[in-house]
DSSP file (Angstrom, degrees, kcal/mol; ACC not computed):
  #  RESIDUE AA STRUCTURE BP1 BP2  ACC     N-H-->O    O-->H-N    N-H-->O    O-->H-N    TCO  KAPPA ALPHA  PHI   PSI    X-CA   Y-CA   Z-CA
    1    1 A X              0   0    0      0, 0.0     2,-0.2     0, 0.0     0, 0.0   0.000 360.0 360.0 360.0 127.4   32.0   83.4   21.8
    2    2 A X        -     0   0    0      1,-0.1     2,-1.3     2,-0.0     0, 0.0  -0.578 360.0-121.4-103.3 173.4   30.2   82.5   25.1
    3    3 A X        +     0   0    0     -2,-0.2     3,-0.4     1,-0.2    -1,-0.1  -0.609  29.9 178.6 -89.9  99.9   26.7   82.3   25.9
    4    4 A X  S    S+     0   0    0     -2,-1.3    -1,-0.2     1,-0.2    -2,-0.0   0.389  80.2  52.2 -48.0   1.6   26.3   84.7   28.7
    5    5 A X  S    S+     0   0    0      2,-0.1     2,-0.2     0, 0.0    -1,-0.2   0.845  84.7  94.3-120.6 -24.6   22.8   84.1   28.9
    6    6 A X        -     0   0    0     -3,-0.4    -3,-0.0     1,-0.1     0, 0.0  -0.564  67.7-132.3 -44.4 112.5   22.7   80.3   29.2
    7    7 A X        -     0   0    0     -2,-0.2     3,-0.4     1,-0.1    -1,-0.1   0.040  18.3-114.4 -50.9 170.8   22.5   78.8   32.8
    8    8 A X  S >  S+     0   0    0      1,-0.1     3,-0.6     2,-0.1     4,-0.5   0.724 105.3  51.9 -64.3 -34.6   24.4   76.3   34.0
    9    9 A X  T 3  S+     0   0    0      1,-0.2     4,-0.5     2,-0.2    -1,-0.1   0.231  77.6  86.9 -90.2  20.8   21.6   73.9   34.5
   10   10 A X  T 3> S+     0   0    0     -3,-0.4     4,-0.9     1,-0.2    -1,-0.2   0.412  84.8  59.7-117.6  16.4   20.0   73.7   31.4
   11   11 A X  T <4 S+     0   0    0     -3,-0.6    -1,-0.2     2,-0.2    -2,-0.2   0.760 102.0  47.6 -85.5 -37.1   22.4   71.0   30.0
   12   12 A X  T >> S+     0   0    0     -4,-0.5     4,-1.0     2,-0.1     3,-0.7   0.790 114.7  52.4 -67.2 -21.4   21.9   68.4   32.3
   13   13 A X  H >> S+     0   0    0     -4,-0.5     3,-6.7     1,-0.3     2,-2.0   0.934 111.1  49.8 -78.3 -72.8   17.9   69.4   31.5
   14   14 A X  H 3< S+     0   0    0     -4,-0.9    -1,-0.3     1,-0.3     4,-0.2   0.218 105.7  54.1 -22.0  -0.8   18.7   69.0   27.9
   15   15 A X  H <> S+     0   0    0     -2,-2.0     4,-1.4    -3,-0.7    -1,-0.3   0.573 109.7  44.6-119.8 -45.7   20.2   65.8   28.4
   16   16 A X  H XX S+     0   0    0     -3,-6.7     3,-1.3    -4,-1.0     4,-1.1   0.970 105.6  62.0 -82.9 -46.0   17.1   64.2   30.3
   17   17 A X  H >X S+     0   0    0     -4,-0.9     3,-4.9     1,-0.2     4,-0.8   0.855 110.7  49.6 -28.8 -68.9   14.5   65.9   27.3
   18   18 A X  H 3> S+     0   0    0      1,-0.3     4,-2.5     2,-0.2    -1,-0.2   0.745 111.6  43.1 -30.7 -61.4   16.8   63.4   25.0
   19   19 A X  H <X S+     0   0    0     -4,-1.4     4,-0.7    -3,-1.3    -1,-0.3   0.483 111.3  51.3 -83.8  -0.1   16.3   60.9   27.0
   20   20 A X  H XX S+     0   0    0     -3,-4.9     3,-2.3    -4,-1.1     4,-0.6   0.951 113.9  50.9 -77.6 -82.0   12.6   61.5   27.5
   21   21 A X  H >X S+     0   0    0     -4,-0.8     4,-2.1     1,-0.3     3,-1.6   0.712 105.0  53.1 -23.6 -63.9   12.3   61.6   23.8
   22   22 A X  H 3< S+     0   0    0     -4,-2.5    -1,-0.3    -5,-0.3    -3,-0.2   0.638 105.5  48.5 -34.7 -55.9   13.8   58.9   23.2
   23   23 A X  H << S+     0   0    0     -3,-2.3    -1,-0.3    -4,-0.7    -2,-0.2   0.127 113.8  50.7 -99.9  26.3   11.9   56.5   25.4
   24   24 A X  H <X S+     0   0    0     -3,-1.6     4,-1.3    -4,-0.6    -2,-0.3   0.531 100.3  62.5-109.6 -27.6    8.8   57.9   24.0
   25   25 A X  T  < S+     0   0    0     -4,-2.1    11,-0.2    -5,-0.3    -3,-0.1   0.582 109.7  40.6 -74.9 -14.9   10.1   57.3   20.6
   26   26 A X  T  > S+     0   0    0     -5,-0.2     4,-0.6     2,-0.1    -1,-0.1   0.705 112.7  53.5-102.0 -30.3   10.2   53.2   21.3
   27   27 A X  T  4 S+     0   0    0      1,-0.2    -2,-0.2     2,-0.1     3,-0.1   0.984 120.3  31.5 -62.9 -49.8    7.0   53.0   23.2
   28   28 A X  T >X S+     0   0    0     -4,-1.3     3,-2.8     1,-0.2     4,-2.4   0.753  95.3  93.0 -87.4 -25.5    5.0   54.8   20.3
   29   29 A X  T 34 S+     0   0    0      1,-0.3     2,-0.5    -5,-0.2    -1,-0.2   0.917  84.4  48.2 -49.6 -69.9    7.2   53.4   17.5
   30   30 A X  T 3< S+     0   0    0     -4,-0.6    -1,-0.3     1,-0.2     3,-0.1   0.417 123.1  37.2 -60.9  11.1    4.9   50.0   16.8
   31   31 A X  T <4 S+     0   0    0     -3,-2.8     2,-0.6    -2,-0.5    -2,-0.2   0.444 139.1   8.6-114.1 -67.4    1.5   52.5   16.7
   32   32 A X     <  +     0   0    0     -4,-2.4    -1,-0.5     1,-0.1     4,-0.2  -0.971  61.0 179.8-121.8 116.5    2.7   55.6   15.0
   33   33 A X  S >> S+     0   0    0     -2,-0.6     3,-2.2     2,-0.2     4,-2.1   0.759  86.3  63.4 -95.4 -40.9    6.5   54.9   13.6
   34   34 A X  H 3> S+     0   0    0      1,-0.3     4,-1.0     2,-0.2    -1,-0.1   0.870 101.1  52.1 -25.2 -55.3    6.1   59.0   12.3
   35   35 A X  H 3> S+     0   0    0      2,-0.2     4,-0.7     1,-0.2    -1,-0.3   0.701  97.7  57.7 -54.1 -36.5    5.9   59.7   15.7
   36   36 A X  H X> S+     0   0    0     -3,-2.2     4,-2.4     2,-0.3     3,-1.0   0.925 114.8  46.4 -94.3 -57.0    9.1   57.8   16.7
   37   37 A X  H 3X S+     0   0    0     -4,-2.1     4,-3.0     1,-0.3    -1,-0.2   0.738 104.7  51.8 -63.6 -21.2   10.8   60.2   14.1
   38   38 A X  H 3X S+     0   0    0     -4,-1.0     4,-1.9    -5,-0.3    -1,-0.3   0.725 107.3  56.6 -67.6 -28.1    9.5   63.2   15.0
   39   39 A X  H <X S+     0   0    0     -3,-1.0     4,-1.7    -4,-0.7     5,-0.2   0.896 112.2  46.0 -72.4 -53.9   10.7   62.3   18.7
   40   40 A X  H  X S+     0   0    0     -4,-2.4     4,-2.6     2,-0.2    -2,-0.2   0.900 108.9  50.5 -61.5 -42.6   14.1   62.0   17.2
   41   41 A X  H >X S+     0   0    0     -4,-3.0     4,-1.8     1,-0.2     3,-0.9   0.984 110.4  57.3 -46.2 -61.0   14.1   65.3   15.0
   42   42 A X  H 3X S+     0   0    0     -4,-1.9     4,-0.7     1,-0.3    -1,-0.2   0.702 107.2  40.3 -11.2 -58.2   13.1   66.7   18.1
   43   43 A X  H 3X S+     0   0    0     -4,-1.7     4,-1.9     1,-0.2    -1,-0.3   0.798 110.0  61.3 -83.9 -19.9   16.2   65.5   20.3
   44   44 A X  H << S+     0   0    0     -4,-2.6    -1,-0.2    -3,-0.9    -2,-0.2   0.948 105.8  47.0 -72.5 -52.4   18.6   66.3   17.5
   45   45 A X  H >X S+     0   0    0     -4,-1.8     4,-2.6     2,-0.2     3,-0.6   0.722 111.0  49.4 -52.6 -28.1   17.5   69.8   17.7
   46   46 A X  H 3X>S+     0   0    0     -4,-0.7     4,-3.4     1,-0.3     5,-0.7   0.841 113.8  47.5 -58.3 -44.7   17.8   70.0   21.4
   47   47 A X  H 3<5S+     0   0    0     -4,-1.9     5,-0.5     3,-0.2    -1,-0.3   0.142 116.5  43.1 -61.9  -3.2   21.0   68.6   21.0
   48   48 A X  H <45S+     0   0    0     -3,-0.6    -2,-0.2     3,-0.1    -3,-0.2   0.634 115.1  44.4-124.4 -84.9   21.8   70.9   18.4
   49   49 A X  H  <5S+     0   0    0     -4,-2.6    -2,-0.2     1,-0.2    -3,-0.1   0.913 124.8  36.8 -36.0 -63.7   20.3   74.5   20.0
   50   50 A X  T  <5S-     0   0    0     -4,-3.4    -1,-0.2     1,-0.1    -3,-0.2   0.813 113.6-125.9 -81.7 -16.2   22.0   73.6   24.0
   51   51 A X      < +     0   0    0     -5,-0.7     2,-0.4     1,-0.3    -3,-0.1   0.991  55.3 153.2  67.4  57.6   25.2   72.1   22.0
   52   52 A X        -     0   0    0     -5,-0.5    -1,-0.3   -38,-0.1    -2,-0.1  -0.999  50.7-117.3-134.2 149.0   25.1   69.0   23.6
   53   53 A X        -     0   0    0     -2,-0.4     2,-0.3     1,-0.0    -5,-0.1  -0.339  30.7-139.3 -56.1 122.9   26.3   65.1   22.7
   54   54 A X        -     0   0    0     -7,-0.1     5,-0.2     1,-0.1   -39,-0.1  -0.891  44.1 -82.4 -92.9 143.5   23.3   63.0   22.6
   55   55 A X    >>  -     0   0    0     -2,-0.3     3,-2.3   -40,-0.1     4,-1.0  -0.074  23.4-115.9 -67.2 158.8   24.4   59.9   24.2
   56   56 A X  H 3> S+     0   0    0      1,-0.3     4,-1.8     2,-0.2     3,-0.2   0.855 123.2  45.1 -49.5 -54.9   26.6   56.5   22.5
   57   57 A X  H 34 S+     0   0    0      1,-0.2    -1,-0.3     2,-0.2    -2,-0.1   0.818 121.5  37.4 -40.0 -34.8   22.9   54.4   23.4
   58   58 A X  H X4 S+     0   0    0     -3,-2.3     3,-1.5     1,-0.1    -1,-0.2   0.915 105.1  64.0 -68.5 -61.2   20.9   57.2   22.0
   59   59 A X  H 3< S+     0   0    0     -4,-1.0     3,-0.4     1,-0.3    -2,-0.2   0.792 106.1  49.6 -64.2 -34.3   23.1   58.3   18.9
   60   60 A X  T 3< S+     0   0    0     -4,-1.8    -1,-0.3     1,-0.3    -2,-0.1  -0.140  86.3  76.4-122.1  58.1   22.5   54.6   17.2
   61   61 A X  S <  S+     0   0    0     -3,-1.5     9,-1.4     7,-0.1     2,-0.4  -0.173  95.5  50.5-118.2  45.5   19.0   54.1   17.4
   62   62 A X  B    S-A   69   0A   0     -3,-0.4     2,-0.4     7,-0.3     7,-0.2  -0.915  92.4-106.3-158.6 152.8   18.1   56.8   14.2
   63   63 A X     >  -     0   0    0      5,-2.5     4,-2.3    -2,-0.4     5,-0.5  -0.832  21.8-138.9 -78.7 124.6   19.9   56.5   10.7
   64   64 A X  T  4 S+     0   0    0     -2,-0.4    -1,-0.1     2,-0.2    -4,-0.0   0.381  93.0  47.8 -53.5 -18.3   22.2   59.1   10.4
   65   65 A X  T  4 S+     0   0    0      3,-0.0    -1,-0.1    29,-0.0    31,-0.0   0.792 128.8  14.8 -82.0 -51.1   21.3   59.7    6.9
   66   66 A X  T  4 S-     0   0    0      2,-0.1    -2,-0.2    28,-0.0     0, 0.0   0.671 102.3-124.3-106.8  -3.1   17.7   59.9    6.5
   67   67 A X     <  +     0   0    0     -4,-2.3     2,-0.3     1,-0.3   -26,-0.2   0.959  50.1 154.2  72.4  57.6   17.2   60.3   10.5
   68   68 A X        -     0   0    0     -5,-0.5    -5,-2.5   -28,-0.1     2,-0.4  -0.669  52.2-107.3-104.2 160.0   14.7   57.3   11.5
   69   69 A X  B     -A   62   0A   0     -2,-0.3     2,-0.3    -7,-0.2    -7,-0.3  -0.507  38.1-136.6 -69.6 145.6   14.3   55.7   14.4
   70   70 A X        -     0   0    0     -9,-1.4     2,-0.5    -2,-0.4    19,-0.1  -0.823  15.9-169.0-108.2 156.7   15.8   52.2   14.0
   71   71 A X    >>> -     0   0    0     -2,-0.3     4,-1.3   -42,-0.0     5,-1.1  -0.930  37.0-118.6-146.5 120.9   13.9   49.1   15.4
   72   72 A X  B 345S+b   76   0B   0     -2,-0.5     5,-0.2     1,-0.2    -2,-0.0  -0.653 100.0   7.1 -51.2 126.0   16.6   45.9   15.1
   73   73 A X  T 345S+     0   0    0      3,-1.3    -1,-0.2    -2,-0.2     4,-0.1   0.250 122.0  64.3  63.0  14.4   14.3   43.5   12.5
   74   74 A X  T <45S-     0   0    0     -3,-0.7    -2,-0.1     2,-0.1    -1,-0.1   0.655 130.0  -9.8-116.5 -54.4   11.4   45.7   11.5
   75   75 A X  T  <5S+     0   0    0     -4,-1.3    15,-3.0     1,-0.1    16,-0.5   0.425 126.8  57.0-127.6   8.8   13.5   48.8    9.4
   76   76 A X  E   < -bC  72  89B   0     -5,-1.1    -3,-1.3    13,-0.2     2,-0.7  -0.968  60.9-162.4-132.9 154.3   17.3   48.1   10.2
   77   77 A X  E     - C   0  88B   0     11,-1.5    11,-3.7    -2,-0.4     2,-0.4  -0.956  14.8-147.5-127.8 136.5   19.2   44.9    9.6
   78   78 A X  E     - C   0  87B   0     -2,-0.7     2,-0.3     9,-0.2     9,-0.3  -0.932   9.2-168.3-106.1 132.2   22.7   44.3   11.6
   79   79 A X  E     - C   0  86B   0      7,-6.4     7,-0.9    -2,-0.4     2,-0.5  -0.883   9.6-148.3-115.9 151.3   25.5   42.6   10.3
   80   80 A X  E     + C   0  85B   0     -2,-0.3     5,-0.2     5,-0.2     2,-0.1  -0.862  18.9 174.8-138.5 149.4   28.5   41.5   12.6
   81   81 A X        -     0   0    0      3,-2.7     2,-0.7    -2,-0.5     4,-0.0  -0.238  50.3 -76.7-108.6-165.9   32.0   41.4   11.2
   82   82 A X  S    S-     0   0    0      1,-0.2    -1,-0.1    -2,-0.1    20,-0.0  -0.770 121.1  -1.8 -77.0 112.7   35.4   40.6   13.1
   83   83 A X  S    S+     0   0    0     -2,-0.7    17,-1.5    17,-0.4    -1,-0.2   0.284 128.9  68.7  85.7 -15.9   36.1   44.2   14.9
   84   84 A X  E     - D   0  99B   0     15,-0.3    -3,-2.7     2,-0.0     2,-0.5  -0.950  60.6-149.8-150.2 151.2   33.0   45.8   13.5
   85   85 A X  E     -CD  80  98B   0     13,-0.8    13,-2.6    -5,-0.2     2,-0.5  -0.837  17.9-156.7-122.1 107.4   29.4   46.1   13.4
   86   86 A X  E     -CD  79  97B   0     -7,-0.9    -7,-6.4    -2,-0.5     2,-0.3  -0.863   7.4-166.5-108.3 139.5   27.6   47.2   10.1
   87   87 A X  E     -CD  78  96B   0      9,-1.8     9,-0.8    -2,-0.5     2,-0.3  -0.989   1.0-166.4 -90.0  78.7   24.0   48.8   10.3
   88   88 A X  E     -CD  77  95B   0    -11,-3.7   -11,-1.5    -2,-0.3     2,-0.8  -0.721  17.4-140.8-118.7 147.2   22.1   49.2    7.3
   89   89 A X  E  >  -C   76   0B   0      5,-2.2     4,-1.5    -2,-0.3     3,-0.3  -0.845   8.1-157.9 -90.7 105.6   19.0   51.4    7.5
   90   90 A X  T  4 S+     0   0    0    -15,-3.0   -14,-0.1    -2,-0.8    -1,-0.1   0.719  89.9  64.8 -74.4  -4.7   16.2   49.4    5.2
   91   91 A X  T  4 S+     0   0    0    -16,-0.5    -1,-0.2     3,-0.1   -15,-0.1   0.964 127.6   3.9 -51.0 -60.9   14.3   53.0    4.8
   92   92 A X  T  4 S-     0   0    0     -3,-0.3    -2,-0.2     2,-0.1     3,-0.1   0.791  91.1-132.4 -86.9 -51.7   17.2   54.5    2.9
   93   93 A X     <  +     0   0    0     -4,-1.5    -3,-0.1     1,-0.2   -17,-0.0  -0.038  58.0 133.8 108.0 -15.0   19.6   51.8    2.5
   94   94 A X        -     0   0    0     -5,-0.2    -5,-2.2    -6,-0.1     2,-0.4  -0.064  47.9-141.0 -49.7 167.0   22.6   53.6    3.5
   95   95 A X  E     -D   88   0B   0     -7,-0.3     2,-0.3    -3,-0.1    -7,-0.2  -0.908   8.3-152.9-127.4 163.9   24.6   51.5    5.9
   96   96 A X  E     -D   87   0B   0     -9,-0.8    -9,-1.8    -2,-0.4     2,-0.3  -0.807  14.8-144.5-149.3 133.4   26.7   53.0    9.3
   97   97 A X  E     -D   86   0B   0     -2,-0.3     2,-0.6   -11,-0.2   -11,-0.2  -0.989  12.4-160.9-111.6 137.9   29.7   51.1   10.4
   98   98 A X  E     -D   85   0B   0    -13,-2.6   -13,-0.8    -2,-0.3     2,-0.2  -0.829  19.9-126.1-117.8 147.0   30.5   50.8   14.0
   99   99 A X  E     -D   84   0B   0     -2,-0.6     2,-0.5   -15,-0.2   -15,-0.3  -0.612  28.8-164.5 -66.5 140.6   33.7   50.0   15.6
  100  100 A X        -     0   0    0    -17,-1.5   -17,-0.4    -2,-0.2    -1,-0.1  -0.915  10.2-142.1-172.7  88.9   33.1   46.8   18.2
  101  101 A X        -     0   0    0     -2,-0.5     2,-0.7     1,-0.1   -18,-0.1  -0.034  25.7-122.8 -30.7 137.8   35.9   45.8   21.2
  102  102 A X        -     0   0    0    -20,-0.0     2,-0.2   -19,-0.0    -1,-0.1  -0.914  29.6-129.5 -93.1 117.8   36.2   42.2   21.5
  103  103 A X        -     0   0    0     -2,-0.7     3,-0.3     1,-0.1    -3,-0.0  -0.460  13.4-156.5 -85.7 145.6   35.3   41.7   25.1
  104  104 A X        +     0   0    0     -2,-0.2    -1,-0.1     1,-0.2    -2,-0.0   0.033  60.0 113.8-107.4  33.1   37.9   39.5   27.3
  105  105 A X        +     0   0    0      2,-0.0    -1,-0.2     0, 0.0    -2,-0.0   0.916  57.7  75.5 -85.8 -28.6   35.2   38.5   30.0
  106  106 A X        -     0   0    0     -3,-0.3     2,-0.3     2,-0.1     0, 0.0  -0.162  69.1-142.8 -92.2 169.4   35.0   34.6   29.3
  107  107 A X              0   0    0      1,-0.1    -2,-0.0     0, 0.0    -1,-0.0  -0.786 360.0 360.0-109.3 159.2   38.0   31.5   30.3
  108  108 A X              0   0    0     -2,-0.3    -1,-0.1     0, 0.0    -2,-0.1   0.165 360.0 360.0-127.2 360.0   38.6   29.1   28.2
């Protein structure tokens, strides 16, 4: 069913809220880390409600289980393997794997 009542423009607005959120959720994160998640619930609901993709940069800073912000050496530890990149949340413990291109920039 489509939304007749939904504008055109209120996806791209939804898009910047995320990204608003987002970089308010790393600024505040080393004062109030509570805050950093509440920033996230937030965008996850926006992202939800206007039924938009929050973007790849976006989607792996929070745990996808328990739905933290992530901080690289304060609550998440990164491992990296040949072809992928594993992600363990130290809140929860769960780990996220991500897939990871071998880039072809340098000569040998």
């Amino acid at each position: 069913m489509k939304d007749k009542h939904r504008t055109p423009s209120v996806k791209p607005l939804a898009r910047e809220r995320i990204a608003v959120l987002f970089t308010e959720a790393e600024n505040v994160y080393h004062e109030h880390p509570e805050y950093s998640d509440r920033y996230v619930a937030l965008a996850r609901k926006i992202a939800m409600r206007q039924r938009v993709r929050i973007d790849l940069e976006y989607r792996r800073r929070f745990c996808h289980h328990c739905y933290r912000y992530l901080v690289p050496g304060v609550n998440m530890r990164v491992r990296i393997h040949p072809g992928w990149v594993a992600v363990t949340c130290l809140e929860c413990k769960k780990t996220t794997r991500y897939r990871m291109e071998r880039s072809h920039d340098h000569k040998d």
